[in-house]
Structure formats: C-alpha cells, structure tokens
C-alpha positions in Angstrom: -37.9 19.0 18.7 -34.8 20.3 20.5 -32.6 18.9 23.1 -31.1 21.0 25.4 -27.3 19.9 26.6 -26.4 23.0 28.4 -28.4 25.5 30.3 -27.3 27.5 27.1 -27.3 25.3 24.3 -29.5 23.1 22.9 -29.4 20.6 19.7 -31.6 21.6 17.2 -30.7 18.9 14.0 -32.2 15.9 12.6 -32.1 11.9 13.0 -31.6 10.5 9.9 -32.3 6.9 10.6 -33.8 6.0 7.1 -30.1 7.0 5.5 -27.9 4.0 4.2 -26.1 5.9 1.5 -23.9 8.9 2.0 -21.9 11.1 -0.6 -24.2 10.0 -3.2 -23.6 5.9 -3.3 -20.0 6.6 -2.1 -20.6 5.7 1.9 -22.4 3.3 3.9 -24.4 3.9 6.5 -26.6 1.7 8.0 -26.3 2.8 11.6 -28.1 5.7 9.5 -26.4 9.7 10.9 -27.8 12.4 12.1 -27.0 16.4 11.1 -26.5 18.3 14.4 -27.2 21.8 14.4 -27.0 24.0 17.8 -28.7 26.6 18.8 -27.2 29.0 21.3 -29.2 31.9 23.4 -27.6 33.9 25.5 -27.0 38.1 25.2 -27.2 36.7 21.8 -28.5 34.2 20.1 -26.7 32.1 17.3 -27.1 29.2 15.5 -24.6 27.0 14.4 -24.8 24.8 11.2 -28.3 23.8 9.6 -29.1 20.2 8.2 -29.4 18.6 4.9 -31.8 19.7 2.4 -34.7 17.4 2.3 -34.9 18.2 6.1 -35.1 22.0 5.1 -38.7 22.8 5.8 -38.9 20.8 8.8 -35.8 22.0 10.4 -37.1 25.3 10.0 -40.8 24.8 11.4 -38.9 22.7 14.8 -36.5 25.6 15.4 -39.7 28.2 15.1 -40.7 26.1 18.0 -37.8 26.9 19.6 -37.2 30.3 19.1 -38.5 33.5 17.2 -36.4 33.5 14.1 -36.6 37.3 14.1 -34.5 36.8 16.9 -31.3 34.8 16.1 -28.8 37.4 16.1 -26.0 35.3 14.0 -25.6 32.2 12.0 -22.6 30.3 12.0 -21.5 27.9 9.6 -18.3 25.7 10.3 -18.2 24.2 7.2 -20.9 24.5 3.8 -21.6 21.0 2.1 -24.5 20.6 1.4 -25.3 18.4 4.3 -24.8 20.9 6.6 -25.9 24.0 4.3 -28.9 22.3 2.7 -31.7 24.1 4.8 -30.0 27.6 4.5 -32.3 28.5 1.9 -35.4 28.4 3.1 -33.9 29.9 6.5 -32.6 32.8 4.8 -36.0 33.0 3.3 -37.4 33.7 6.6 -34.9 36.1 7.8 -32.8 37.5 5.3 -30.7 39.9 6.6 -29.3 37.3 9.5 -25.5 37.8 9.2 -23.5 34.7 8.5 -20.2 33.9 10.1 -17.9 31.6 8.0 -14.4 31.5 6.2 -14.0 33.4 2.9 -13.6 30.3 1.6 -16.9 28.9 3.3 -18.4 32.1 1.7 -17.5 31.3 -1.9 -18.5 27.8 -1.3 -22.4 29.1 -0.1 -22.5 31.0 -3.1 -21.4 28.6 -5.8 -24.1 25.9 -4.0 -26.7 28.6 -3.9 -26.3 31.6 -5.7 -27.1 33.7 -2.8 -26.0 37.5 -1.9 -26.5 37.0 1.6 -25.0 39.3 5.0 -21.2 37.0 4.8 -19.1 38.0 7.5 -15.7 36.3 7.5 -13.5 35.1 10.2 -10.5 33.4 10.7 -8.4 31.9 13.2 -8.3 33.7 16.4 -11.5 35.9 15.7 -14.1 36.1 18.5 -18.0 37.0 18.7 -18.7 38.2 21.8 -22.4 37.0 22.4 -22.9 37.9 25.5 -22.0 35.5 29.2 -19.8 33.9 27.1 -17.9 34.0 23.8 -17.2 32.3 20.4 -13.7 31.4 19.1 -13.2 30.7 15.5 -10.2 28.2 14.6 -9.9 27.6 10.8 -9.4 24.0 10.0 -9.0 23.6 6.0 -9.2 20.2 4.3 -11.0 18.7 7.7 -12.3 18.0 5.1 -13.1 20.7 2.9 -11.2 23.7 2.8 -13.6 25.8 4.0 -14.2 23.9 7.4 -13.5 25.7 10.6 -14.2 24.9 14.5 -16.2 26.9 16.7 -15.4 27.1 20.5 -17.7 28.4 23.2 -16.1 30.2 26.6 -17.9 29.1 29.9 -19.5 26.0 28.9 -16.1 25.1 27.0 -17.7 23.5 23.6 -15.8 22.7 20.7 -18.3 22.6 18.0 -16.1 20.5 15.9 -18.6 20.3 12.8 -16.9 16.8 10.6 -13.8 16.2 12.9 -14.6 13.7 15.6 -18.0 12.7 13.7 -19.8 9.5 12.7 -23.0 8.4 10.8 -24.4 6.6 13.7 -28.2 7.4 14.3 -29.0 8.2 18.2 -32.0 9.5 20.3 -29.8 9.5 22.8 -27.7 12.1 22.2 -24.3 11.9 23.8 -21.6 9.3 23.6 -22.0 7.9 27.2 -25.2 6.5 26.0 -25.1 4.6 23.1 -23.2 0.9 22.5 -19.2 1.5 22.9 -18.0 -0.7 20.0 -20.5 0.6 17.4 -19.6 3.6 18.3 -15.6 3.3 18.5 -16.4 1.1 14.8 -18.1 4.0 13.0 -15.6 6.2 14.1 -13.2 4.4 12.5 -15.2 4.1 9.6 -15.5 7.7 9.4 -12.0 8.5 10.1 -10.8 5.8 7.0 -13.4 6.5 4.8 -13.1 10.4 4.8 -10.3 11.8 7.2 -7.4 9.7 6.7 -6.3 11.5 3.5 -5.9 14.4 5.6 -4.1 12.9 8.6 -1.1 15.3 8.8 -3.8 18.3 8.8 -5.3 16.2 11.5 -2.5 15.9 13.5 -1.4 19.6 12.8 -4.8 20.8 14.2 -5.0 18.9 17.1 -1.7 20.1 18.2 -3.0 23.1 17.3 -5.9 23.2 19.6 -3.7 21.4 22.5 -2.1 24.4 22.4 -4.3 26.5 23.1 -4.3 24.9 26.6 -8.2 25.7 27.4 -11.2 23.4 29.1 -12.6 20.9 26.8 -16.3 19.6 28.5 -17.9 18.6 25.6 -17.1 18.4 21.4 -20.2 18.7 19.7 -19.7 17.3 15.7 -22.0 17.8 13.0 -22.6 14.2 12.8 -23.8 11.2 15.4 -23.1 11.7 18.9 -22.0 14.5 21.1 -18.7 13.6 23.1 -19.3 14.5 26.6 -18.3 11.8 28.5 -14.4 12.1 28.8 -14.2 14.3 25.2 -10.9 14.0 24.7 -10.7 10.2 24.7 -11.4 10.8 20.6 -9.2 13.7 20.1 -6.3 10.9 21.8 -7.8 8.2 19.5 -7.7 10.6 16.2 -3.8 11.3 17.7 -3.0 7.5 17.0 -5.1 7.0 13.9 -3.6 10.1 12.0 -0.1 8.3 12.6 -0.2 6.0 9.6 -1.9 3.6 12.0 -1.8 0.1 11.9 -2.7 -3.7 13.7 -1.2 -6.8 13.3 -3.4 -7.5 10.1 -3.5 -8.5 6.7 -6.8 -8.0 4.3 -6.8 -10.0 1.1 -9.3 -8.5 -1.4 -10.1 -10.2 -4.5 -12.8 -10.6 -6.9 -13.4 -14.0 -9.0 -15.1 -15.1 -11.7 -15.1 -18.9 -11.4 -13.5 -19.1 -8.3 -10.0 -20.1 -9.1 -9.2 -16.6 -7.4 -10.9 -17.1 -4.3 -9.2 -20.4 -3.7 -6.1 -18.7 -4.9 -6.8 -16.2 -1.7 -8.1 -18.7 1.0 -4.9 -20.6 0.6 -2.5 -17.6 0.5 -4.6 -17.1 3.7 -3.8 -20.7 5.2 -0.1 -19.6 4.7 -0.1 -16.9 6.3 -1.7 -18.7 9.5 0.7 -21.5 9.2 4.0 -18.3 9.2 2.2 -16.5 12.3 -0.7 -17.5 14.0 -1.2 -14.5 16.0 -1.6 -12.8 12.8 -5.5 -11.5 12.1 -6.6 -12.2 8.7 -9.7 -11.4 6.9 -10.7 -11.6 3.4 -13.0 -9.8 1.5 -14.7 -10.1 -2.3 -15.0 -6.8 -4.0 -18.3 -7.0 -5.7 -20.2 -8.4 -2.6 -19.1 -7.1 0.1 -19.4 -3.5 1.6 -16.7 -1.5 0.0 -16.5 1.3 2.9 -16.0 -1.8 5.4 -13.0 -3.2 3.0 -11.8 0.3 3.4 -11.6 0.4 6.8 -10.2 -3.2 7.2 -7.5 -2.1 4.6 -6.8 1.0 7.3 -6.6 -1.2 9.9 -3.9 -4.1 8.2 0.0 -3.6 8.1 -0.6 -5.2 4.3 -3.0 -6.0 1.9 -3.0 -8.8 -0.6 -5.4 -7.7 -4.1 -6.2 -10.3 -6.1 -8.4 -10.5 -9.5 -8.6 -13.3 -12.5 -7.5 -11.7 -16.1 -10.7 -10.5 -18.0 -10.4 -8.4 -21.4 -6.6 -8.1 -20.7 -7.4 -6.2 -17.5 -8.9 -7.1 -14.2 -12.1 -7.5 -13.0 -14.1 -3.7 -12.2 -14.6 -4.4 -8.5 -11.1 -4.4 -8.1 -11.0 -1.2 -10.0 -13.6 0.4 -8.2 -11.7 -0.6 -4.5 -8.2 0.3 -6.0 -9.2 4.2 -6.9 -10.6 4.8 -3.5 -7.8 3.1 -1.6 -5.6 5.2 -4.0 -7.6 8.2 -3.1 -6.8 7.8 1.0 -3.2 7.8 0.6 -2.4 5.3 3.1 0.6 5.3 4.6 3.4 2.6 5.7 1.8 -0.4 4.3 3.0 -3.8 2.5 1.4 -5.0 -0.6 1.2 -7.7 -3.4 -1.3 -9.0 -6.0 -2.5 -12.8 -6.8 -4.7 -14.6 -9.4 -5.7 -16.6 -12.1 -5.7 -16.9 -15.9 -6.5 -18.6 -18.6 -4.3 -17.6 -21.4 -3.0 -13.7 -21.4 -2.7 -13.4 -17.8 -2.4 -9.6 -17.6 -4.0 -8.7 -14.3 -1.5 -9.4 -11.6 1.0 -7.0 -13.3 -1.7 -4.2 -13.8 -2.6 -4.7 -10.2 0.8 -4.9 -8.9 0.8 -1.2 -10.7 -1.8 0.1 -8.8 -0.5 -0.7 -5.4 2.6 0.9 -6.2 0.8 3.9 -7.5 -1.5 4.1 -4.1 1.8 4.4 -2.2 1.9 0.7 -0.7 5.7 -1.5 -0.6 5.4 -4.1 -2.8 6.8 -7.2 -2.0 7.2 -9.4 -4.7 6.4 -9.3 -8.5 2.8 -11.4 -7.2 1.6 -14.8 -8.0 -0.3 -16.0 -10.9 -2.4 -19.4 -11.0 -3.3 -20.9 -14.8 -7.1 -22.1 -14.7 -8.0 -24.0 -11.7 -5.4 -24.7 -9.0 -4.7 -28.2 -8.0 -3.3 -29.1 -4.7 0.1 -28.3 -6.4 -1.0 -24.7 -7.0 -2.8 -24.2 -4.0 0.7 -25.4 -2.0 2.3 -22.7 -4.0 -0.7 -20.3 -2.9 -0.1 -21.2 0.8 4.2 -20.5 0.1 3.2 -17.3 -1.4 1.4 -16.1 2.1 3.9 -17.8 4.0 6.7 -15.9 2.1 4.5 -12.5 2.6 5.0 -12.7 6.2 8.3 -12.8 6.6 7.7 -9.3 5.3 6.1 -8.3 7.5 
C-alpha cells in the first residue's frame, strides 16, 4: 500500500527485503533495497518511476488501490533500467496512451528493453510540466549512472526526486532517513557510492554544483532506492561533495588470496609492519575468495593504499584476485598508493602480473613488490614486516 510524505505525494514502490544480490551476482545486499516510485496528484496527476519486474503485477494492483489508472495524466521516468522500468509493461497495458516523460536517451533505452511504441515525450534540462499547484523541473544528469538518468524537482513542496543519486539498498518500513539506524545507513551509502557512483565522481561533482546553483529550497530528496532524505537532505548532497573528491582515510586494505597460506602469513606480517611504522594507521585485510567482494570494494575506497597479494598458480595468479582487480579497475579510483606481495614455488610470476594491474587501474606503485619462496620462516616474515614498514613511509 502507499505512504503518503506530503499532502501531495505519496510513495507507491516496493520493499525488497528478500534481495541479497543486485546487478545480477555483481552487488551485495543483505540490508535487502527497496524501488521507490511516487505518485503525485494534484491539477494533475503523475507518477514517477515504477519498480522492478517481478513486482510488476503487484505494483500495478497496489497503485489501482490508490488511484484510478485512467486518471494518471503523466508518467515520468528519471532513469530506465530495468529495476526502475520493469513494471512499465504491464502499466502500459492498462493505459496505453499515458504519455511518458523521459530523455531521448531514456526513450531509446525503453525501447531497446521493451520494444514498445509508446506516447515518449522528451525533455531536457530546464523543461517544466506544469501540473497544476505546483510544477516539475527536469535536470538531465547522464552517466549518474546511466546516460539516460535525469532528476525530477517539484515546486512548493521542494522535492528532488533524485532517482539513483543519493540512494542505497537498505530495506525500510520506515520510510525516511530520520528513522532508521545512522551507521547502516551512512555504511550503505558508502557502499553504494563505491560500488556504483565513484566512476563517475567528476559527473557527480559537476551536477551537484550544478543543482547548488540553481539556488532553490531543498525539503526532501526522494531516490529510487532505500530511504527518503528528509531529515536535514542536504547532509548527503555535502557527504557525496567529499566522497566525489578522490576521497580517502588514513587506511591501508591488504587483499590477498592463498592457497596454502604462505600468502596470508605473507600479508598478516606486512600488516604487523605497518603497525609497528604508524600506529594510528587503520588496517584491515581481506581474502578474495571468502569475503564479500562489494565490502573489499568499499574498504579499497576508503584506504589511501592497497596492498594485493596472490601465490603463483599456472604462471598467473589466483582468479579471486582477478575477479577483485577488474572491478577495482572498473571504478577508476583516484590518488591512491599501491604494491603487490606473495609466494612461489618455482616460476614465481604473480607479483609482476599483479603489480601490472595496479598500474593499469590507475594506482602509484611503490615498489617493484615482494615475493616469498614456499613457506616463510621467521626470516621471511621479518622481511614481510620491512616490506609494510617501508610502504608507510609512502604514505
């Protein structure tokens, strides 16, 4: 059922709290998320955004509950993947003709998802839909994070329907950001922002400059996923500012993978040393193949530097480390330190291959790495806790 949050608005989406896999098995989520739609009646009724696809028929069936469908005016759509498009179809079944705001480029995306010749009616920046008390500003917003994506805002009750931007997969009944825990919040909007924004921090920072500009009322920023901002709304628009600024705490994350454990002793006492150089310095390590890749991601987000280490297997490394390496590559992190680690038995390719891969994601490199020949002894594991304690001098 719906929820109102203004006299004119009211949420219409769907609770996902079963969900704990996102972008196929790319993203974590087990807060679970939620797909917020909004219904707005006023002169004129619109809806804005629908929900994902196996949520189509009952989406559709909860907003008849809510309002004649015959008499939504206008669709909006901020942005088309198929999270947010999914239950277009079998809206557009029930009233066909219902035209749909969206960019061109949110048009061509509808129609290469679903084939559909529907009533497209493209905006851009600056366009308005006068809808009656009040009305709707369209601000385009490309590659946040699909090039399609726009923001909507509403006069009067000054809403910035925000669709991704200023999102999170957290699961709430309660609604608005005031309500819910504050650090899992703040975490999965980090999470979010690392995982899927980050790439596009100088868009980020362009919009939001962008939208500061415009110099008009923010009460409340509605995204298309977890909770509505309407307790001080800006505080994440400020938070976004300092993330999309190659952001950074005093942290190192080692990441490593290991086969017998000669690596992970390798990266415990590269830890130890750098303890020993700076012990105000946070440290965390993380294996690749067990632990949550979207967290590692986030952690790597949050360090100055990152230490990857794998043992040599086939000449290569081992595939976790390949799997974390392409999408740390794919984020394009910015202004961060690097260097590789691990062990061998007899080729001993891995460190160099690694080392290649940092360099290729855009990270400094510090040294040429360290390599460790079967087991370490106490010798090696001294040289392990020089190797750290050389790394953070660089730092």
């Amino acid at each position: 059922m719906g929820k109102k949050i203004t006299e004119f608005v009211t949420w219409v989406g769907k609770v996902d709290w079963e969900l704990n896999e996102f972008h196929g098995h790319e993203y974590s989520t087990e807060k679970g998320s939620s797909y917020n739609a909004y219904l707005i009646r006023d002169g004129k009724n619109v809806l804005i955004d629908t929900v994902w696809k196996p949520y189509d028929d009952e989406f559709v069936e909860n907003l008849k509950k809510e309002i004649d469908l015959h008499d939504i005016d206008y669709i909006v759509m901020n942005h088309n993947e198929n999270d947010h498009s999914g239950a277009l179809p079998a809206l557009m079944r029930e009233i066909p003709d219902t035209p749909i705001y969206c960019t061109a480029k949110g048009e061509a995306i509808i129609r290469g998802l679903y084939h559909a010749d529907w009533n497209f009616v493209n905006v851009k920046t600056g366009d308005t839909l006068d809808i009656g008390k009040h009305k709707l500003v369209f601000i385009e917003a490309p590659m946040l994070h699909w090039p399609d994506t726009m923001f909507t805002y509403m006069t009067g009750e000054n809403i910035l329907f925000s669709n991704d931007g200023f999102g999170q997969h957290y699961a709430s009944e309660t609604l608005f950001n005031d309500n819910v825990d504050q650090a899992e919040l703040y975490n999965e909007a980090m999470k979010y922002y690392a995982n899927i924004l980050n790439l596009y921090s100088p868009m980020v920072t362009k919009k939001i400059e962008e939208i500061l500009a415009m110099n008009v009322p923010v009460n409340m920023i509605c995204p298309s996923h977890g909770v509505i901002w309407r307790h001080d709304p800006l505080q994440i628009v400020k938070t976004y500012q300092t993330w999309a600024k190659a952001y950074q705490e005093n942290q190192v994350t080692i990441i490593y993978d290991t086969m017998w454990n000669a690596t992970r002793r390798m990266a415990e006492a590269i830890c130890e040393g750098l303890r020993q150089a700076d012990p105000t310095l946070v440290v965390k390590l993380y294996n690749s193949a067990v632990d949550d890749k979207n967290d590692i991601v986030t952690e790597v987000f949050k360090s100055k530097a990152i230490l990857v280490g794998s043992p040599t297997i086939n000449y290569g490394f081992l595939s976790s480390i390949g799997s974390i390496m392409e999408m740390i590559r794919g984020l394009k992190f910015k202004n961060k330190k690097a260097a590789a680690f691990g062990s061998f038995g007899w080729s001993g390719e891995s460190v160099g291959q690694i080392t290649n891969l940092l360099k290729g994601a855009g990270f400094t490199v510090e040294s040429d790495g360290l390599r460790c020949k079967w087991m370490p002894d106490e010798k090696a594991l001294e040289e392990c806790r020089d190797f750290g304690k050389q790394f953070s001098q660089t730092l």
